[in-house]
C-alpha positions as CSV (number, residue, x, y, z in Angstrom):
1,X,-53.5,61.6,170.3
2,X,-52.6,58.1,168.5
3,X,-55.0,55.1,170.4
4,X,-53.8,52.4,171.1
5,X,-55.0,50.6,168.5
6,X,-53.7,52.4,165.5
7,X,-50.2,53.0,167.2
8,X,-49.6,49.3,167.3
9,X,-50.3,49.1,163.3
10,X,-48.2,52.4,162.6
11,X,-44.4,51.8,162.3
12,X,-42.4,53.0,164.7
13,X,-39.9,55.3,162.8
14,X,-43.6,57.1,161.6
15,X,-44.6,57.2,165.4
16,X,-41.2,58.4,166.7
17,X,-41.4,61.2,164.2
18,X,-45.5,61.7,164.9
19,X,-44.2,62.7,168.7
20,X,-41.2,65.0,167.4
21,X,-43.9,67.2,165.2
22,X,-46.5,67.6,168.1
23,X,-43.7,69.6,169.8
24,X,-44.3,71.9,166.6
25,X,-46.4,74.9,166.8
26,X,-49.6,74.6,164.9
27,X,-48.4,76.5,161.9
28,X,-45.2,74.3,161.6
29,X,-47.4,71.3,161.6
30,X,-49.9,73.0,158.9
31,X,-46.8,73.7,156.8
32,X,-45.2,70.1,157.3
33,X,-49.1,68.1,156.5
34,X,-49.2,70.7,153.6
35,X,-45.4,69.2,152.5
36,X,-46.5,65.5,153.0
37,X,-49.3,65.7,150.7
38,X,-47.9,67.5,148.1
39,X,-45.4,64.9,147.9
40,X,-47.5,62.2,147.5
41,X,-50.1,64.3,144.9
42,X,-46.9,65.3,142.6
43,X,-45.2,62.1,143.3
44,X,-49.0,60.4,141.9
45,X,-49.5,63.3,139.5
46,X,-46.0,62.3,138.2
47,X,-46.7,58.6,138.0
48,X,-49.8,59.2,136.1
49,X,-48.6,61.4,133.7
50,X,-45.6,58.5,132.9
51,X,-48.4,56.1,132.6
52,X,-50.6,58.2,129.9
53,X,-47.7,58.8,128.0
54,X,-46.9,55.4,127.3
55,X,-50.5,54.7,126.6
56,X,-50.1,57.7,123.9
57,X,-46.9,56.3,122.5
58,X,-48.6,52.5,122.0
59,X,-51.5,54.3,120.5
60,X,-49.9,56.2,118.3
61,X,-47.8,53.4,117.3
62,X,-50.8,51.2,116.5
63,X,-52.8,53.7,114.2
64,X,-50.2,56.0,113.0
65,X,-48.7,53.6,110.4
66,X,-49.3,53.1,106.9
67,X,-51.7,50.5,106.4
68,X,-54.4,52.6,108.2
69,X,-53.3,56.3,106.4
70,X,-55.9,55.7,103.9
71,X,-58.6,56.3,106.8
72,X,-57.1,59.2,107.5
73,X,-59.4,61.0,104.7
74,X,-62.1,58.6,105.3
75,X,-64.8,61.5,104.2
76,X,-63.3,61.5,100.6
77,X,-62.7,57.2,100.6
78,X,-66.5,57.0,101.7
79,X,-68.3,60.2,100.1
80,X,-68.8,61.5,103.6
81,X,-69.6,65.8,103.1
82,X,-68.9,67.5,106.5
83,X,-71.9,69.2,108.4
């Protein structure tokens, strides 16, 4: 049950709908909390995937350009012998 206190801070389109799924046998309301948070985890997932590939993009952008290909090889420009 929602106290009082939290069901004045909880919108009332989420509480109508809060009332609706306790009518819903225990396994329906498993299978909806399971629904809800996998939308917000692939929603987030989503979202941070977007993020890191713009982060990749810019980075590739800023090193993969000409004036920095000669460190590309930087063992043979500084006489560096691999282990």
């Amino acid at each position: 049950m929602m106290g009082q206190t939290t069901a004045r801070s909880i919108p009332p389109r989420v509480v109508e709908l809060f009332n609706g799924a306790r009518q819903l046998t225990t396994v329906e309301r498993l299978a909806l909390a399971k629904l809800l948070l996998d939308s917000i985890l692939v929603d987030q997932s989503v979202e941070e995937t977007d993020w890191s590939m713009m982060g990749l993009e810019a980075f590739q952008k800023d090193w993969d350009n000409a004036d920095d290909a000669v460190y590309d090889h930087w063992r043979e420009l500084y006489d560096v012998s691999p282990r």
